[in-house]
N, C-alpha and C positions, 0 to 999 in steps of 0.2 A: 534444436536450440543450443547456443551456444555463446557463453559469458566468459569474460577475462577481465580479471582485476589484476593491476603494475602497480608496484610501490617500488620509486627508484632512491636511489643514497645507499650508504653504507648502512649495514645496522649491524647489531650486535648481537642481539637475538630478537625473535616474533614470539607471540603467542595472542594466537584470532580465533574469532568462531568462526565460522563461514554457513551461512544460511544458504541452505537449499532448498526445498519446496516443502512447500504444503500445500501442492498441486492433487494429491487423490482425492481431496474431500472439495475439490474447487474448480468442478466441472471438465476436471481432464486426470488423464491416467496416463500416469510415469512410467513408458514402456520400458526403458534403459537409461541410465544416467551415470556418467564415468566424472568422478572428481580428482582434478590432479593437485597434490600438496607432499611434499616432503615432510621428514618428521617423523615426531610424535606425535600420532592422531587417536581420535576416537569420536565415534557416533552417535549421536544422540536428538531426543526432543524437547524442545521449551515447554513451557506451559502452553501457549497456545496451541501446541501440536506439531508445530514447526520443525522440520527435520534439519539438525544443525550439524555442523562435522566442526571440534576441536582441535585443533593441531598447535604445535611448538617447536620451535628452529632454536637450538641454545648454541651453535655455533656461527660465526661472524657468517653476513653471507652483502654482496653487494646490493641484489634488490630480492623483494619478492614477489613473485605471481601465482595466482591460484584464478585454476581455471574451472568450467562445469560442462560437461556437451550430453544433452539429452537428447532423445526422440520423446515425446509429449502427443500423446491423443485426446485432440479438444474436444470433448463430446457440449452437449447441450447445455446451456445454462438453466436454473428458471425462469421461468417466464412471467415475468412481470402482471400481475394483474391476475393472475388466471383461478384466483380463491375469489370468496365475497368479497367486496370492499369492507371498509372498517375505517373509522372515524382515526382521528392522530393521536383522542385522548385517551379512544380503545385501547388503545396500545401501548400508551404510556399507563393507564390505570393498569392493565392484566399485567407488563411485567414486573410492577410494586405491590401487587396482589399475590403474585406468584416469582419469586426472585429466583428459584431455583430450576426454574424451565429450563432445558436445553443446557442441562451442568454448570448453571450459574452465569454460563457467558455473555446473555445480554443484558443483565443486571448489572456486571464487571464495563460494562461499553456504554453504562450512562454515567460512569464518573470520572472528575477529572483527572486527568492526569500531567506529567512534567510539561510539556508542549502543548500542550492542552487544556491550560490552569482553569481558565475562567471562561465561563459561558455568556455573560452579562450583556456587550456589546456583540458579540456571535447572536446571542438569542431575536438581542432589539432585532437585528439583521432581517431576521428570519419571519418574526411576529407577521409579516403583508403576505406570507405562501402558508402561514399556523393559522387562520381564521378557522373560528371556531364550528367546530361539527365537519369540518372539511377530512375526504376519502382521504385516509394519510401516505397512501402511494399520489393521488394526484397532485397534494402540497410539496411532498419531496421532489418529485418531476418539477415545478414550479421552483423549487428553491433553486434545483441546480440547473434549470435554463438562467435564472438570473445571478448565481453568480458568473453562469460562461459570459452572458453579456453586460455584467456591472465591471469586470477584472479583465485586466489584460496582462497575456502569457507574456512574460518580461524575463528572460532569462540573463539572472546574474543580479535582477534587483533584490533577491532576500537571499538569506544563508538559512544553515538547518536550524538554528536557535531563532528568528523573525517569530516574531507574536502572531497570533491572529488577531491583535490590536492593530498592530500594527498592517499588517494586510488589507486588514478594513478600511487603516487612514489614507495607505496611499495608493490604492485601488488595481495593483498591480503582485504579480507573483510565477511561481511557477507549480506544477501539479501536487509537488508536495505540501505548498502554501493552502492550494483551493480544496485539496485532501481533507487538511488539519482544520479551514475556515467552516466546509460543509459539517465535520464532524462534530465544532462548536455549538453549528447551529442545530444540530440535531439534538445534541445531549444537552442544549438548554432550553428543549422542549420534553425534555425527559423518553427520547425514542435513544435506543438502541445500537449504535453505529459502532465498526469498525475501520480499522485502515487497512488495506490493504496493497499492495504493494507487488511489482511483475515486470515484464516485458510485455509491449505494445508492437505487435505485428505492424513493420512502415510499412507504406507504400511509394515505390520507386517515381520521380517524374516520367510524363508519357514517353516514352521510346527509352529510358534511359536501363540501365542494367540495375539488378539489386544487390546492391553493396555487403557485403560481409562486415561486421561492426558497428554497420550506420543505424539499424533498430536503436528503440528507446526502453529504459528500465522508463517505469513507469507508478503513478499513485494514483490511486481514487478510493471508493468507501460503497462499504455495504451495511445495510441497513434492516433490522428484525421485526418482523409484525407476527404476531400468531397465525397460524394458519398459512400463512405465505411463505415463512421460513426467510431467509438472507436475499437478499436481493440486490444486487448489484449499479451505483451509479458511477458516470466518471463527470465530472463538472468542469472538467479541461477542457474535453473535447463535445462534451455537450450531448451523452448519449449511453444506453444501457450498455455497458461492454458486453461482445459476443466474442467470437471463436475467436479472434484477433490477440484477444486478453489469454497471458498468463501468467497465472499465482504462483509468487514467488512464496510470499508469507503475508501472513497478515497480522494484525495486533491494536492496541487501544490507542498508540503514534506511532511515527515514523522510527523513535527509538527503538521499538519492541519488534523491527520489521528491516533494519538494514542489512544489506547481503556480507559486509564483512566489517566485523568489529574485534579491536583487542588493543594490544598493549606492545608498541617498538622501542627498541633501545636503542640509543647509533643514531650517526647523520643528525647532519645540523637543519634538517631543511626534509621535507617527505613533498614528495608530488605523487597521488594517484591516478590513473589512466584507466576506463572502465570503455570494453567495446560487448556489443552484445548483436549477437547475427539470431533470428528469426528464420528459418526458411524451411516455404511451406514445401509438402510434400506431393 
């Protein structure tokens, strides 16, 4: 696997995180991973676990790029279904029962948060897949076939700030939209959800060759039931992610999970260029 992120103009000085994986605990192991940044750096983890590398450029420089090339072993995800079933309120009662299950984390992924304000209009959404006494893996599967078929992937119709009001009015987005919209809907049924956030193994047209760069970073959301542990939906594509998917990082939004954040000085103007190669082994 292999990421590049370009920021062109002049600047003055950088200082970024740069998010790497929190791939060990999300179904694959990080056989080697070489990070290229200039600088002053240092390594470290968020709260979610997230393995981030700090770096700082205090001298003038034209642009910046910081790269990542792993080798990634995708082992098995869970598997969906494979405990008892359990109702949606099960789930929601056990973890206000018990808030401190699993280090506090799916208690911390039923509230709202910055891009993720308000459950109100997310919830109504959801109420037709949350009938009541219903298996709460078969409503989630329900919920995200219907958002794959009520929304259409529209690339360029929202930015990172776009509501989930607003997604809702004008029935279009892109995977970080239907991420932030299923997670709505979850945490205003009081279940458990996080975001997550990777690379999506493409697939090439028939005969054509596989591109280096052409893969997609990628969002969807994983969701917590007792007994089942995290469980993985994508509502983009309309399907439990497997081997294909890898975890970048994950978090409560899209804030708490993007691959490169900080503070530029310089140039009147920044354009970033992001290519990401997949390729399998």
């Amino acid at each position: 696997m292999q990421a590049m992120f370009r920021i062109t103009q002049g600047l003055q000085a950088s200082e970024q995180d740069f998010g790497k994986s929190a791939i060990e605990a999300a179904g694959a192991r990080l056989g080697h991973c070489v990070g290229s940044a200039q600088g002053e750096r240092r390594d470290g983890f968020d709260s979610f676990g997230n393995a981030v590398t700090h770096f700082s450029l205090h001298a003038a420089h034209a642009s910046l790029e910081v790269g990542m090339r792993c080798i990634v072993e995708v082992g098995e995800r869970p598997i969906a279904g494979a405990a008892a079933p359990i109702a949606w309120e099960a789930v929601r009662d056990a973890v206000r029962a018990d808030p401190a299950q699993d280090d506090l984390l799916p208690a911390r992924m039923t509230e709202p948060t910055r891009l993720v304000p308000s459950f109100d209009a997310a919830g109504l959404y959801a109420a037709a897949s949350f009938t009541r006494g219903r298996d709460w893996l078969d409503a989630t599967l329900d919920l995200m076939h219907r958002i794959h078929a009520d929304f259409e992937f529209e690339p360029g119709s929202t930015t990172v700030s776009t509501s989930i009001d607003e997604v809702l009015y004008q029935r279009s987005g892109v995977c970080q939209d239907f991420a932030h919209l299923m997670l709505g809907c979850l945490r205003g049924h009081g279940l458990p959800a996080r975001y997550m956030s990777g690379y999506l193994l493409t697939d090439p047209p028939p005969g054509r060759p596989r591109l280096l760069g052409a893969d997609a970073s990628h969002a969807w959301v994983s969701v917590y039931a007792p007994g089942h542990g995290w469980v993985e939906f994508d509502p983009t594509n309309d399907r439990i992610p497997d081997q294909r998917y890898i975890t970048l990082a994950w978090g409560a939004d899209f804030a708490d999970a993007v691959p490169l954040r900080g503070v530029l000085l310089g140039g009147r103007s920044q354009r970033m260029t992001v290519e990401v190669s997949v390729i399998p082994d």
